[in-house]
BAPALUM-883342 format. One record per atom (N, C-alpha, C): residue in three letters; x, y, z. Coordinates in pm, whole numbers, padded with zeros to 5 digits, always signed. Each point is the difference from the previous one (the first is absolute). Layout:
! BAPALUM-883342
ALAXYZ
...
! end
This chain:
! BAPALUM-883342
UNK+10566+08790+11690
UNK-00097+00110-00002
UNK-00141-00057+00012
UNK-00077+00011+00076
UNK-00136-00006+00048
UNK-00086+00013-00139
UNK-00107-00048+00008
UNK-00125-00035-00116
UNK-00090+00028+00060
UNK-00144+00106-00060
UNK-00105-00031+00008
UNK-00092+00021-00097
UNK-00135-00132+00015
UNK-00033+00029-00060
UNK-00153+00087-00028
UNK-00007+00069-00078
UNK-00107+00100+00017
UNK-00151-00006-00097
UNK-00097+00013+00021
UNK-00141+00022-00059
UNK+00004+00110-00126
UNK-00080-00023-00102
UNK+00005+00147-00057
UNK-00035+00130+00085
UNK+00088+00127-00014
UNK-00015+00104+00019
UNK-00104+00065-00022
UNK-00084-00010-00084
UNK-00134+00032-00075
UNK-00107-00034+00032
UNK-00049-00169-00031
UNK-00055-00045+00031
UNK-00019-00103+00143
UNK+00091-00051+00023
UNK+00050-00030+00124
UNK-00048-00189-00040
UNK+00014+00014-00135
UNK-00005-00165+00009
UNK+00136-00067+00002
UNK-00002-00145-00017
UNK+00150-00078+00022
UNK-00011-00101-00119
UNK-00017+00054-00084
UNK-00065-00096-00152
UNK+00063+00043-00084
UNK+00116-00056-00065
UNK+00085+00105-00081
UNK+00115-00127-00070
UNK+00045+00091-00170
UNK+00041-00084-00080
UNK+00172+00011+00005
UNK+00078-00086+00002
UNK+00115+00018-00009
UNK+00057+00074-00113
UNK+00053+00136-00044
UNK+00022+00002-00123
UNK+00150+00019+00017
UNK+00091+00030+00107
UNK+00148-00040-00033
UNK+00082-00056+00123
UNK+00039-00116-00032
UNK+00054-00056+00133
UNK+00102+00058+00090
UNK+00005+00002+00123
UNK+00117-00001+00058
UNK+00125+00029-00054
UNK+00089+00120-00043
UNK+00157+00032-00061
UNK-00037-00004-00173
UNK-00142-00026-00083
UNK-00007+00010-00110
UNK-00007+00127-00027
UNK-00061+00108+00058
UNK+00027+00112+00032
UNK+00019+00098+00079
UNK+00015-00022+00079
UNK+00059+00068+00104
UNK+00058-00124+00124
UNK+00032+00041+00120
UNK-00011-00135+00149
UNK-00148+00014+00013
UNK-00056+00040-00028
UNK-00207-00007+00066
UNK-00056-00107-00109
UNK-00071-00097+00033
UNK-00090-00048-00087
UNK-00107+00131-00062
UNK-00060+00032-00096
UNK-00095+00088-00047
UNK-00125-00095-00031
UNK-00058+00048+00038
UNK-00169-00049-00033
UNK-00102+00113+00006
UNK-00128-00061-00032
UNK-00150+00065-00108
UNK-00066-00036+00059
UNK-00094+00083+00099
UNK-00103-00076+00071
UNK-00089-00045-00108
UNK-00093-00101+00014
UNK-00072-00026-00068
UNK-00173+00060-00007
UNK-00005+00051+00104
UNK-00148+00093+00027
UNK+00073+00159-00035
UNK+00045+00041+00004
UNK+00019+00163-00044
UNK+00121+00036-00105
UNK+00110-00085-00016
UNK+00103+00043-00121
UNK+00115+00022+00066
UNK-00020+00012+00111
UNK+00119+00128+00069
UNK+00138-00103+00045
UNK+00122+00042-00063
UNK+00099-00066-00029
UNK+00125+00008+00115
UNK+00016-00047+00100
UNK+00095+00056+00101
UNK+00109-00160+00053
UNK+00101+00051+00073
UNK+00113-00112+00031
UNK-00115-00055+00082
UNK+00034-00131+00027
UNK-00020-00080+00122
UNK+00020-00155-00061
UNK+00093-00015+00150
UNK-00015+00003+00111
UNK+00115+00164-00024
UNK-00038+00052+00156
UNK+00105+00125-00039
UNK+00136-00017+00090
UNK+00095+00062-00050
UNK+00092+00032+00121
UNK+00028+00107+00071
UNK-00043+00055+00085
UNK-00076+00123+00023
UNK+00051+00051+00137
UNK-00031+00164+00049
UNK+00073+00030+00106
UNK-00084+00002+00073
UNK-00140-00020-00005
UNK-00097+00081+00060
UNK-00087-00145+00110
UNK+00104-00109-00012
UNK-00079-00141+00071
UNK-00037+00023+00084
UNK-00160-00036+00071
UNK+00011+00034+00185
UNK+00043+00106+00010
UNK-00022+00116-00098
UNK-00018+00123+00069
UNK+00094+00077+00033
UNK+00181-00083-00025
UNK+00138+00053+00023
UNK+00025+00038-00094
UNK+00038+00151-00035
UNK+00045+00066-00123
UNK+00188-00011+00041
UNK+00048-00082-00077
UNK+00161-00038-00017
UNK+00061+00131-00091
UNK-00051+00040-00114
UNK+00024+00130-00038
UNK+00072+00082+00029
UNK+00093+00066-00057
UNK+00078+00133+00100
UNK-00087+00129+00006
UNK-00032+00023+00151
UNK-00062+00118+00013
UNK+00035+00125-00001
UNK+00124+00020-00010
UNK+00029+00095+00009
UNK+00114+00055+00086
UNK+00025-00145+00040
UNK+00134+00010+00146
UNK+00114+00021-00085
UNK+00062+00129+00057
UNK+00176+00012-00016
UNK+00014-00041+00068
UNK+00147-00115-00005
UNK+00072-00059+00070
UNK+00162+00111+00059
UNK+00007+00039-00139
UNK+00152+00083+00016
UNK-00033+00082-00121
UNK-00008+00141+00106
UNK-00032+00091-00113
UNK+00120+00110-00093
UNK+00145-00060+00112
UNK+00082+00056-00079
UNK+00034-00080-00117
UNK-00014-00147-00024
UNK-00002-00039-00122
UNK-00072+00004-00082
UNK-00136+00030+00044
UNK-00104+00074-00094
UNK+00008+00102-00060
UNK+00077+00099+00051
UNK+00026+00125-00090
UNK+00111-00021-00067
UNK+00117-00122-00025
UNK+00092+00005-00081
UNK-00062-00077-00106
UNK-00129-00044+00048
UNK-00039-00084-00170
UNK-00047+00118-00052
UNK-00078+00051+00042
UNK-00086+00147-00049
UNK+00055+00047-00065
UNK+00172+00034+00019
UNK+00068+00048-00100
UNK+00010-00061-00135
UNK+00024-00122+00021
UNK+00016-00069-00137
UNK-00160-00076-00061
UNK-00068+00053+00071
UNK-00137+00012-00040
UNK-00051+00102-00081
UNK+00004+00009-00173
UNK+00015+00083-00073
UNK-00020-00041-00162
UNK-00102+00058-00068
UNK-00041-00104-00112
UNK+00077-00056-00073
UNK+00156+00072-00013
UNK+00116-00069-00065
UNK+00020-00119+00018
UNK-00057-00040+00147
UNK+00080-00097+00042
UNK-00099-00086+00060
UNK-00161+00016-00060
UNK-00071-00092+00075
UNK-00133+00045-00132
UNK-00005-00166-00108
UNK-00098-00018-00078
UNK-00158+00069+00043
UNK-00022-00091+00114
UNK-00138+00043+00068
UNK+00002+00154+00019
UNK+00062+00063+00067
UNK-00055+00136+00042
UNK+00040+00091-00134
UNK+00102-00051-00130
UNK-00017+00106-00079
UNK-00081-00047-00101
UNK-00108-00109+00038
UNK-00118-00042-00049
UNK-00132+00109+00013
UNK+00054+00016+00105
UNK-00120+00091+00084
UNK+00004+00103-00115
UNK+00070+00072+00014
UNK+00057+00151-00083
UNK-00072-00032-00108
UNK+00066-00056-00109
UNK-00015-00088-00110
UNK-00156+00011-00019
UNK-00045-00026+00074
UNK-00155-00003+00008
UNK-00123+00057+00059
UNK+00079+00128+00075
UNK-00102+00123+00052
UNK-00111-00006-00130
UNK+00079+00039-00110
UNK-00129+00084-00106
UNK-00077-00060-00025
UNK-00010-00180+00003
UNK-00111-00069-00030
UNK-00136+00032+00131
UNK+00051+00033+00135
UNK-00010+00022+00117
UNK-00060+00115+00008
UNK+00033+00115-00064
UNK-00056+00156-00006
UNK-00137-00051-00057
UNK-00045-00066-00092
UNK-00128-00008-00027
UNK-00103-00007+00064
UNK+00017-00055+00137
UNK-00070-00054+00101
UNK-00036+00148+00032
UNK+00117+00060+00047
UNK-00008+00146+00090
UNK-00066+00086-00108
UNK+00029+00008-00131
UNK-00058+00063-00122
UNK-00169-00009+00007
UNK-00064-00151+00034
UNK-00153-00057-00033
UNK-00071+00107+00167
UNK+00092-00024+00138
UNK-00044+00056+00086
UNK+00006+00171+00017
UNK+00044+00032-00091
UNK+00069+00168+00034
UNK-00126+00098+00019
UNK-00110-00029-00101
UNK-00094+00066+00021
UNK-00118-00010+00191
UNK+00051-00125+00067
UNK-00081-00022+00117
UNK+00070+00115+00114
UNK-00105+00023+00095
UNK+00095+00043+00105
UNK+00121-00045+00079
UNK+00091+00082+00011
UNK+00109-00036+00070
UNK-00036-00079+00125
UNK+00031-00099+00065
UNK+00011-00004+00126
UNK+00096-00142+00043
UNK-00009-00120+00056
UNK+00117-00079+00007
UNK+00013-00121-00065
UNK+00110-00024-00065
UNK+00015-00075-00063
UNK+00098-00100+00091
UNK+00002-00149-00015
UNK+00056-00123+00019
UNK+00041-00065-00082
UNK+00127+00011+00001
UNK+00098-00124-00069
UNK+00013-00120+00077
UNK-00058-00090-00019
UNK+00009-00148+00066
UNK+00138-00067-00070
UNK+00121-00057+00043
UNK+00074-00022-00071
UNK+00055+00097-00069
UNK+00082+00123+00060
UNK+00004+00102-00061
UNK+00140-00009-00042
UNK+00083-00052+00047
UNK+00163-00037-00045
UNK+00098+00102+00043
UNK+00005+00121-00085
UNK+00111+00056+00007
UNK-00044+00138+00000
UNK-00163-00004-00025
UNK-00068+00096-00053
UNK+00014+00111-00087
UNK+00040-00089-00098
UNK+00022+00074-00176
UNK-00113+00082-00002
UNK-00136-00105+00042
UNK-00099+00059-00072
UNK-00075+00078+00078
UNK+00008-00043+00197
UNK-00059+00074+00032
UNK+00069+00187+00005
UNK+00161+00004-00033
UNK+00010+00177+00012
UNK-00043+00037-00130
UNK-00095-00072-00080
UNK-00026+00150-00103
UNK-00142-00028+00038
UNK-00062-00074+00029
UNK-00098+00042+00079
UNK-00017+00089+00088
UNK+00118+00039+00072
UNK+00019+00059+00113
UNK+00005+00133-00059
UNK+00052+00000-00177
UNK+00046+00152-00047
UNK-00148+00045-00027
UNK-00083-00105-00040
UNK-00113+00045-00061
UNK-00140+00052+00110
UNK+00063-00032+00147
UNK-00072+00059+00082
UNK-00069-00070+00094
UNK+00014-00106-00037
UNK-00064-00126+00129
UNK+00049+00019+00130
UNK-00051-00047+00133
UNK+00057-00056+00095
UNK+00018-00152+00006
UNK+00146-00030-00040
UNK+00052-00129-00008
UNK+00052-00076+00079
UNK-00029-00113+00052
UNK+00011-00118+00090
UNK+00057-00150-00099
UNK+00084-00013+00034
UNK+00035-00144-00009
UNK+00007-00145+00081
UNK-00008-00075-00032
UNK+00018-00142+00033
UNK+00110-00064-00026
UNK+00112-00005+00066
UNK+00161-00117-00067
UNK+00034-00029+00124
UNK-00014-00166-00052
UNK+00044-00080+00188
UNK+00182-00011-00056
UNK+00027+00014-00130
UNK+00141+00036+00005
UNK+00096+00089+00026
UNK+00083-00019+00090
UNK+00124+00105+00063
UNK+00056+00095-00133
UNK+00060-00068-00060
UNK+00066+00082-00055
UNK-00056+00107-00117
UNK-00136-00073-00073
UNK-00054+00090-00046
UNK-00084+00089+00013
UNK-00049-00036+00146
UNK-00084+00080+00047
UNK+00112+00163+00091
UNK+00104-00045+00008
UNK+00093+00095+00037
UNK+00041+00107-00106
UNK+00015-00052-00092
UNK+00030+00107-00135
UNK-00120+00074-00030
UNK-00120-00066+00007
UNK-00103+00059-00057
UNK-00015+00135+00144
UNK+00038-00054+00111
UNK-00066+00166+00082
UNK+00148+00086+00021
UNK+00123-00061-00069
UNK+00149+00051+00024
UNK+00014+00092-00153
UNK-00046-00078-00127
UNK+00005+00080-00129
UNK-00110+00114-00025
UNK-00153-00049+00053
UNK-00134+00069-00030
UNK-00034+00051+00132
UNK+00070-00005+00093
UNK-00083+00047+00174
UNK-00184-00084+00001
UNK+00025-00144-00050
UNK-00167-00039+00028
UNK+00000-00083+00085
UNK-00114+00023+00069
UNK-00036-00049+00135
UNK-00035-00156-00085
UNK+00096-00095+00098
UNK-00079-00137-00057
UNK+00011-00074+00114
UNK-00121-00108+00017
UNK-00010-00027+00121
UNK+00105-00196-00016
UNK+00011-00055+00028
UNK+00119-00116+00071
UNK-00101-00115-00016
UNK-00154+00010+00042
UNK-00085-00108+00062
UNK-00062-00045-00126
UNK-00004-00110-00030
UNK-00062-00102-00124
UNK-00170+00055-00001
UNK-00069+00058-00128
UNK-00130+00025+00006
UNK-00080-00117+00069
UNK-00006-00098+00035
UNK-00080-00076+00039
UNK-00010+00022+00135
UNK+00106+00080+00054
UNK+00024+00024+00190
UNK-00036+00113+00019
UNK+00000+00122-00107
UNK+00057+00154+00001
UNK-00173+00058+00070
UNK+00031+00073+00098
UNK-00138+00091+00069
UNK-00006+00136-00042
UNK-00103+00016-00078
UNK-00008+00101-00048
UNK-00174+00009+00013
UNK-00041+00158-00010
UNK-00125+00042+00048
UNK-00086-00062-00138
UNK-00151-00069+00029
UNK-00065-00028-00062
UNK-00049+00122-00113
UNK-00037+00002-00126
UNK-00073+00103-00057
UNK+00082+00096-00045
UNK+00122+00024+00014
UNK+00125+00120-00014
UNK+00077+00011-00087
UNK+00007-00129-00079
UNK+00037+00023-00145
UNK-00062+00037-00103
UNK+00052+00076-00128
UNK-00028+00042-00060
UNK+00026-00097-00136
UNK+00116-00043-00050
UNK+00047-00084-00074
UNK+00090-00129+00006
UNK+00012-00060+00015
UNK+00076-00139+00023
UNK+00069-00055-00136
UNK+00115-00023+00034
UNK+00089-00062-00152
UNK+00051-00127+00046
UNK+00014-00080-00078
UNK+00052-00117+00065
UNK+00107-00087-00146
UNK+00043+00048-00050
UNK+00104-00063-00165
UNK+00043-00131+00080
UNK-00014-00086-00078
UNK+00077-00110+00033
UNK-00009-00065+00076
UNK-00091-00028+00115
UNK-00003-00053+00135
UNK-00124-00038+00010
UNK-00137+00002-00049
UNK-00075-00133+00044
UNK+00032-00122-00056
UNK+00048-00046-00075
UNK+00082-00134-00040
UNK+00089-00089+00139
UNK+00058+00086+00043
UNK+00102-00054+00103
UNK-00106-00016+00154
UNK-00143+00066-00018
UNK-00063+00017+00170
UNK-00039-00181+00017
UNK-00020-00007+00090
UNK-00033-00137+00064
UNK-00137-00007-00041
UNK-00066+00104+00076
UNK-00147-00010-00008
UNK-00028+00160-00113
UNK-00008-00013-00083
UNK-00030+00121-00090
UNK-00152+00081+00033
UNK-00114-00110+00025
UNK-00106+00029+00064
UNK+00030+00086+00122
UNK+00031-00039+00087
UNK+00037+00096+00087
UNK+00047+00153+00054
UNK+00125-00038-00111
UNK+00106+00140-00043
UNK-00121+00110-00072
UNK-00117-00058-00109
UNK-00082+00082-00055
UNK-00078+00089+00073
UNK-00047-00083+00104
UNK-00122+00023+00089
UNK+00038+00089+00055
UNK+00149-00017+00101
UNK+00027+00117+00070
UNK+00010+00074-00072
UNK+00082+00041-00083
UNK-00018+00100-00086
UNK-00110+00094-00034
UNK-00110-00089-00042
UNK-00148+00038+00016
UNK-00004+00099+00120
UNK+00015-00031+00138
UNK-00005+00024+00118
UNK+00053+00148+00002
UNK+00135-00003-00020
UNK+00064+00178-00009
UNK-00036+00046-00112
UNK-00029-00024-00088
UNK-00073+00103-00081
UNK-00098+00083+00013
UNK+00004+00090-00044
UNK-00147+00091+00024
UNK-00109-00010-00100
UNK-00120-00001-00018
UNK-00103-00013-00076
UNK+00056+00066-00132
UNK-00024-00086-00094
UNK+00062+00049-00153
UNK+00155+00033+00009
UNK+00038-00099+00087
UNK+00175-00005-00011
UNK+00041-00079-00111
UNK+00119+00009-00024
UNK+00055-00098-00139
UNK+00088-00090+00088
UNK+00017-00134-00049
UNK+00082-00083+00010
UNK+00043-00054-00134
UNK+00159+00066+00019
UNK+00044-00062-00167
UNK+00059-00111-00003
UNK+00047-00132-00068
UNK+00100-00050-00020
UNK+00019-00048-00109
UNK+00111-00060-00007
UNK+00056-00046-00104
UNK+00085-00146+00020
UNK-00003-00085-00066
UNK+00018-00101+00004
UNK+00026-00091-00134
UNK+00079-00161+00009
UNK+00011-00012-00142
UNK-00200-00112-00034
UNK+00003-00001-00103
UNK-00118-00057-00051
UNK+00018-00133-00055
UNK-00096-00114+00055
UNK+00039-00118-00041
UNK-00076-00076-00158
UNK-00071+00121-00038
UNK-00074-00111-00125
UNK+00056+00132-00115
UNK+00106+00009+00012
UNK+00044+00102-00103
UNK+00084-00157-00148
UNK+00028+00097-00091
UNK+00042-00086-00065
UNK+00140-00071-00013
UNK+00034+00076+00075
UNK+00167+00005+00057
UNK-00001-00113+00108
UNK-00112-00054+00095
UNK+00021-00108+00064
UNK-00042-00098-00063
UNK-00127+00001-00101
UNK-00064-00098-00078
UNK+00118-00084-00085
UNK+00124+00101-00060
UNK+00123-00072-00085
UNK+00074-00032+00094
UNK+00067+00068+00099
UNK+00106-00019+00054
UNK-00052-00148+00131
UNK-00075-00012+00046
UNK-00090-00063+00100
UNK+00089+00017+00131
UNK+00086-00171+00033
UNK+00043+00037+00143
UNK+00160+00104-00035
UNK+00029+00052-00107
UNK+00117+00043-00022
UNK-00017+00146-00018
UNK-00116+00023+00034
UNK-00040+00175+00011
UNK+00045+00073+00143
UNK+00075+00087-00062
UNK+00074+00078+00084
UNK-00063+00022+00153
UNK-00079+00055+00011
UNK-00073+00024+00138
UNK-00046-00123+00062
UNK-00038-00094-00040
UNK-00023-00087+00049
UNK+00080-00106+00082
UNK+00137+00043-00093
UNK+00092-00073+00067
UNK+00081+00083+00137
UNK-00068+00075+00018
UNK+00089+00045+00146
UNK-00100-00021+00122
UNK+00083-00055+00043
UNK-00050-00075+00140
UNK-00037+00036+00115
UNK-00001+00179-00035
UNK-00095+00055+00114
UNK-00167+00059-00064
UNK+00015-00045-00105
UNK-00169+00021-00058
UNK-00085-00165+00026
UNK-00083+00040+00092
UNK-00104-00117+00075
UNK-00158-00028-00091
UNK-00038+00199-00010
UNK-00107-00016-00080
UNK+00008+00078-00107
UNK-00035-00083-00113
UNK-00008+00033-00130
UNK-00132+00030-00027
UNK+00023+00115-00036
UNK-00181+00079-00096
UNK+00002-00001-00149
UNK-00112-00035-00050
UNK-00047+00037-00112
UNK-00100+00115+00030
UNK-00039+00081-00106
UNK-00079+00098+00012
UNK-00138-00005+00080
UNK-00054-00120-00039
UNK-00083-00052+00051
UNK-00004-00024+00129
UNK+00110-00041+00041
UNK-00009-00070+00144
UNK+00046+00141+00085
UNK+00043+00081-00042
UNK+00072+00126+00107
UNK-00155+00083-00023
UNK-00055+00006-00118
UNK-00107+00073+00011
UNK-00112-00046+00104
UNK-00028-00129-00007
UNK-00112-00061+00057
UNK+00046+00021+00173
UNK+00146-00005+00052
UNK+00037-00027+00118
UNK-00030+00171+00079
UNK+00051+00068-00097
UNK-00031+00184+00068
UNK-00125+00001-00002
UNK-00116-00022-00083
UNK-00095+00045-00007
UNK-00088-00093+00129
UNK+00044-00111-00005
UNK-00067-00062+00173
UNK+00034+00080+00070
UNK+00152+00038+00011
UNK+00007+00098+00141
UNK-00076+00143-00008
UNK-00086+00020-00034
UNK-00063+00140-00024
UNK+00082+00142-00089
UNK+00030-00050-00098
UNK+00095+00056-00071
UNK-00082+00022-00138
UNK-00041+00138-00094
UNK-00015-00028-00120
UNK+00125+00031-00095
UNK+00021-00031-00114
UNK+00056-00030-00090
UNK+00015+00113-00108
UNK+00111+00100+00012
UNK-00103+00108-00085
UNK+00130-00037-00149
UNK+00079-00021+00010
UNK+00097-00001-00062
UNK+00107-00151-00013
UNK+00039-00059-00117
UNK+00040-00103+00025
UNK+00103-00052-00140
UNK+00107+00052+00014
UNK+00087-00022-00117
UNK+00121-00078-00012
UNK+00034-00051-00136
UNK+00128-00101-00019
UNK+00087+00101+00008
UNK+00089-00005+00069
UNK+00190+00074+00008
UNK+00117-00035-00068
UNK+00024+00062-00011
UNK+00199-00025-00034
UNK+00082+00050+00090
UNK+00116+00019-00048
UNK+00095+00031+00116
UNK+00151+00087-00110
UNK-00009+00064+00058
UNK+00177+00084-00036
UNK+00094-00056+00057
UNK+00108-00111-00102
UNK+00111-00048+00124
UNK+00155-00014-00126
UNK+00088+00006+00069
UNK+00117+00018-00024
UNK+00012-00150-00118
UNK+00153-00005-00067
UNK-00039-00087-00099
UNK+00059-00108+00133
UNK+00056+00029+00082
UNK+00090-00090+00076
UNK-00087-00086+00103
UNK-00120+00070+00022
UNK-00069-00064+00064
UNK-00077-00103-00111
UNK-00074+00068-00131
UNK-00059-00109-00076
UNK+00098-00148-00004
UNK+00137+00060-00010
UNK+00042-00179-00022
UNK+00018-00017+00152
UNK+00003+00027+00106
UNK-00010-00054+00076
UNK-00170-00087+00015
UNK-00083+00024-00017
UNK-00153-00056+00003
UNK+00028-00090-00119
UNK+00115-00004-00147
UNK-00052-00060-00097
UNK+00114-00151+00101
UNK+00087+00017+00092
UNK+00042-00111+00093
UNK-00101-00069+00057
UNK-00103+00066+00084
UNK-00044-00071+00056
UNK-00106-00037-00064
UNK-00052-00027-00155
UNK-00055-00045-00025
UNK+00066-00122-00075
UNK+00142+00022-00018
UNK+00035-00109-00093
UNK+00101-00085+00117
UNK-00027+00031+00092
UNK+00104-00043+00129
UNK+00155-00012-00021
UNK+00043+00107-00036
UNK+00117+00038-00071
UNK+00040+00160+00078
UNK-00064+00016+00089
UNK+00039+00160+00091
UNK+00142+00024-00004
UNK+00096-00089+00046
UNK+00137+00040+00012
UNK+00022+00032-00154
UNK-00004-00077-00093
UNK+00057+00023-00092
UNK-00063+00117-00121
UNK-00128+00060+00033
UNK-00033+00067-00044
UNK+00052+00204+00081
UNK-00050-00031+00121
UNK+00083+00089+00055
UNK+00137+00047-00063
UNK+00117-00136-00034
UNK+00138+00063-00022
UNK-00036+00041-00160
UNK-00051-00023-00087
UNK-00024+00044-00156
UNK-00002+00140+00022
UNK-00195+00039+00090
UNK-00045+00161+00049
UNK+00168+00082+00000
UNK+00062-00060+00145
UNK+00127+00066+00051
UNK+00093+00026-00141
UNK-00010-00108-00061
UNK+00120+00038-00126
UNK+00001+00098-00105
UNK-00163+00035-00045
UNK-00072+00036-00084
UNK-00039+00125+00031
UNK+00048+00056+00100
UNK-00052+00128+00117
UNK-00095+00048-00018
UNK-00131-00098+00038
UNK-00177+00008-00036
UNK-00025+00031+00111
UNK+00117+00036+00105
UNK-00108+00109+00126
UNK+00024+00137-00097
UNK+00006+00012-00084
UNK+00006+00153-00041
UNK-00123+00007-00147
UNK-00057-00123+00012
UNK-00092+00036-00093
UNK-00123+00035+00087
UNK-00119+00022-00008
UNK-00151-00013+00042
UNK-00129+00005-00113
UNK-00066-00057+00032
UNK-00072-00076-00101
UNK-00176+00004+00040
UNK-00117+00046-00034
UNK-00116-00057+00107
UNK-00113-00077-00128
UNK-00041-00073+00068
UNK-00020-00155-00056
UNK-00141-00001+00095
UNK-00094-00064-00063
UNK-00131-00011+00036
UNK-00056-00134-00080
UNK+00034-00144+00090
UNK-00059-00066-00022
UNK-00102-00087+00046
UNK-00103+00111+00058
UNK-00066-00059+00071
UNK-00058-00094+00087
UNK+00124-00030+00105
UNK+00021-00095+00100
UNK-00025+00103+00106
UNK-00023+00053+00006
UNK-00035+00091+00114
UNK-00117+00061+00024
UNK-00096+00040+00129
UNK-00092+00067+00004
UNK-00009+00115+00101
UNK-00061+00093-00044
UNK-00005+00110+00117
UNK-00157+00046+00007
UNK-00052-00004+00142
UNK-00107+00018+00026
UNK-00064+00108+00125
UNK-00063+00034-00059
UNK-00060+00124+00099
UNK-00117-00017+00041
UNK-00001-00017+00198
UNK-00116+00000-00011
UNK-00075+00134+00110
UNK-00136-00039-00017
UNK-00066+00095+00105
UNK-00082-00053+00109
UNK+00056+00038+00085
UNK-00079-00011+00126
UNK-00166+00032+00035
UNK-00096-00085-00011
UNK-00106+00039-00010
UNK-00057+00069+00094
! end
C-alpha cells in the first residue's frame, strides 16, 4: 500500500512531534505538528495520491446480488446499521436545535442508510444525501424513498450558495484534506448556513487515560484527530463562526459497548462472544463520556 507524506492541514508546516508510532495505534504513525497542535496520521495511506480516488464510487458490479444482500441487510443482522437506529435520538437533537430556522435543504454528507436523514425528511426539509456506499445508500432511498447521490463529497457538483444546512457525523476524521472538505462546504452554503458535525475529540479525558488504546483512535480510517481547539480554530479559518460547540455521548446497545471495550483491550473476538452469550444486544444504555464533539457552525 502506497505512503504519503503530508504537511499540516492547518498550518501547512512539516515540523511535527511523533506521538504514536507506526501499529502503536493504529497502521498510521500519529503526530503533533509542532507550530499549531493539530494531530493527524502521516505518513498516510491514502486513496486520494496524485489525485486517483481508489474508493468505491458507487459502481454496481452485479446488482442482482446486491439486492439479495439487501435482504439480509437488516439491524438483526448487521451491528452497524442497528447502530444507526440505536442512535437516531441522540441525532433528533441536532434537528430539535434547527427546527425553529426555515425549512429549506438539508445535506447529509456520509449519510449511510439515512436513519437520520428520513426524519428530517418527516420534519420537513428537502433532503439530499451523500453515500459512495452501494448497499447503504440503496436501503436508505429503497426503505425512506431518499434521493442520495453515489459521488464522494470531494467530487459531488452541486450549485454554489443553495444549501441551507450541512451535517456531516463522523466523517471529517477519515477526509484526506479536511481543509478542503470545509471550504467547499463553505461554498454551498448560503449566507448564515449551518455546518454541523460531529466527530470524536482528542484532548478529552478518555484519550488522556486510555492514550494509544483509545477506542477511536485505534481505527485506521481516522487520519485527523481534533481536539476542540484544533476543529475550532480549522472552521473558523475557513470563514465559519462558531455559534455552538458541545461534548457528546452516544446511545448504544450493551453489545456494541463490549465490542469497543475489545478494541480497547485488543480482545474484540473474545469480548464480542461474552456480549453474544449475555444477550447485551437487548440491553441499551447512553453514556456520555466526553470523547466526542459536536459543532455548529455559521457561515459568515
Amino acid at each position: 500500500m502506497d505512503k504519503v507524506y503530508v504537511k499540516c492541514n492547518y498550518c501547512g508546516s512539516d515540523d511535527y512531534t511523533v506521538i504514536f508510532p507506526e501499529g502503536k495505534a493504529q497502521i498510521h504513525q500519529i503526530v503533533k505538528c509542532n507550530e499549531c497542535g493539530l494531530m493527524y496520521a502521516n505518513p498516510q495511506t491514502t486513496h486520494t495520491i496524485d489525485g486517483k480516488v481508489s474508493m468505491d464510487e458507487g459502481a454496481i458490479d452485479n446488482m442482482e446480488e446486491l439486492e439479495k444482500e439487501l435482504k439480509e441487510f437488516i439491524p438483526d443482522k448487521n451491528q452497524y446499521l442497528k447502530k444507526q437506529y440505536i442512535q437516531q435520538k441522540d441525532y433528533l437533537k441536532v434537528l430539535d436545535y434547527i427546527e425553529d430556522r426555515k425549512k429549506g435543504i438539508l445535506l447529509d454528507i456520509g449519510s449511510y442508510t439515512g436513519v437520520f436523514l428520513s426524519s428530517a425528511k418527516e420534519r420537513g426539509w428537502d433532503t439530499l444525501g451523500i453515500e459512495p456506499l452501494p448497499k447503504p445508500r440503496l436501503y436508505a432511498e429503497h426503505e425512506f424513498g431518499l434521493k442520495v447521490l453515489a459521488t464522494p463529497f470531494e467530487k459531488v457538483e452541486l450549485e454554489e450558495n443553495s444549501i441551507d444546512v450541512i451535517v456531516c457525523f463522523h466523517v471529517i476524521e477519515h477526509v484526506y484534506d479536511p481543509k478542503a472538505f470545509i471550504e467547499k462546504a463553505n461554498k454551498l452554503l448560503k449566507k448564515g448556513g449551518l455546518l454541523i458535525m460531529e466527530t470524536p475529540t482528542y484532548d478529552s479525558f478518555m484519550f488522556k487515560l486510555l492514550k494509544h488504546r483509545e477506542r477511536s483512535i485505534r481505527c485506521n480510517g481516522h487520519v485527523y484527530l481534533f481536539t476542540k481547539d484544533s476543529l475550532r480554530k480549522l472552521v473558523e479559518k475557513c470563514n465559519f463562526k462558531v455559534v455552538k460547540h458541545d461534548p457528546v455521548g452516544r446511545t448504544l446497545s450493551g453489545e456494541r459497548l463490549f465490542h469497543n471495550f475489545g478494541i480497547i483491550l485488543g480482545m474484540k473476538k473474545f469480548f464480542n462472544i461474552i456480549a453474544k452469550v449475555l444477550f447485551l444486544h437487548k440491553l441499551t444504555l447512553y453514556l456520555n463520556m466526553k470523547d466526542m464533539q459536536r459543532i455548529y457552525c455559521e457561515k459568515i
